[in-house]
C-alpha positions, 0 to 999 in steps of 0.5 A: 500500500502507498504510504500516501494512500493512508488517511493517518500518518503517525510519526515518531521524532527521533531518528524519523523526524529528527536525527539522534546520536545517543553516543553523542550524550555518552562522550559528553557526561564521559567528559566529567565522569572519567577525568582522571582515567580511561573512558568505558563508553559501553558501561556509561552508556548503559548507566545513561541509557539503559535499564528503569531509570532514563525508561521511568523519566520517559514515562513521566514517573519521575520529573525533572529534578529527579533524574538529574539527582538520580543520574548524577548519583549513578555517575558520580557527578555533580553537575550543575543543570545547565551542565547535565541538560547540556550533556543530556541533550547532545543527543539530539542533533537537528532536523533537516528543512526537507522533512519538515516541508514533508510535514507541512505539505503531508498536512494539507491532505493527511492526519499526522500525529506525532507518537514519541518516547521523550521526557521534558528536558528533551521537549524543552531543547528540540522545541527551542531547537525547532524555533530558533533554526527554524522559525516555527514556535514549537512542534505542536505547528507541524501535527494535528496533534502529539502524543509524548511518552512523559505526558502520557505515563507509557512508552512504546512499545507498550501497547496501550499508548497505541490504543490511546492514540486510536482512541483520543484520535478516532481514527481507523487502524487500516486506515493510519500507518506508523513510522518509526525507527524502531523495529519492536514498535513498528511491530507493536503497532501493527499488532493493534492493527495499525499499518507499520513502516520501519525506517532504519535510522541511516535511511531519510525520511523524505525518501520513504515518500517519493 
């Protein structure tokens, strides 16, 4: 089926919609972790990215503050918020004009909604990306409507943050396909009935609709 035969697109953000480097965030809180030896990326990697904590924060169960206190905790870190955000957030590398013109062009004949695992401090920085590079005043400009992990208290591939969507939205199942770079949510959605298109990270979202 062509994707633009679809009434619905749903959309994840990061790694579709905007380009992400977890090593990015890793290299930088291994610059204040590991100043007096060597850096074990693999092992800071899964203190920041992996297991119940950054998955928790996603989810909307701890805030802010939180996070920052239990991460640095984990790390044995002190930084200041500036100095955590600063490193949380270099992960999140930019957008590009082609896939936000895709969005705004797809609006005019579509559905589009935005279905992404975030938390707070990345809304605030992709947002503020999104405004400044930009010119639109958030995300909220290029979708009917967005559905975020934080504000939501699941995250994919948990299959009831897709019933909610097909819920709060009424749309048709057959009738929406959902884009993600991620294979376990694509098959997630699709097994509440949505259409599924996985788009590996390497591959630009422009080119899945030419």
């Amino acid at each position: 089926m062509d994707i633009r035969s679809y009434k619905n697109i749903i959309f994840d953000l990061g790694g579709v919609i905007i380009d992400i480097d977890p090593g990015k965030a890793v290299d930088a809180f291994a610059k204040h972790v590991y100043k007096t030896q060597s850096p074990d990326g693999r092992q800071l990697y899964n203190k920041i990215v992996n297991g119940t904590l950054l998955m928790d924060y996603e989810k909307g169960l701890i805030d802010d503050e939180q996070f920052r206190s239990a991460l640095n905790d984990r790390l044995d870190t002190a930084l200041t918020n500036e100095e955590f955000d600063r490193a949380f957030n270099a992960l999140l590398l930019d957008y590009t004009r082609e896939r936000l013109n895709l969005l705004k062009s797809l609006k005019e004949n579509h559905k589009i909604y935005l279905l992404s695992n975030t938390c707070h401090i990345h809304f605030v920085h992709y947002n503020q990306l999104l405004r400044d590079k930009y010119g639109y005043e958030d995300l909220s400009e290029l979708f009917d409507r967005m559905f975020l992990s934080f504000e939501m208290g699941m995250r994919k591939p948990d299959t009831r943050i897709f019933n909610k969507l097909i819920q709060e939205t009424a749309i048709v199942p057959k009738e929406s396909v959902f884009i993600d770079d991620s294979l376990q949510n694509v098959e997630a959605a699709q097994s509440v009935g949505l259409g599924g298109i996985h788009k590996p990270q390497e591959v630009d979202l422009t080119t899945i609709f030419k």
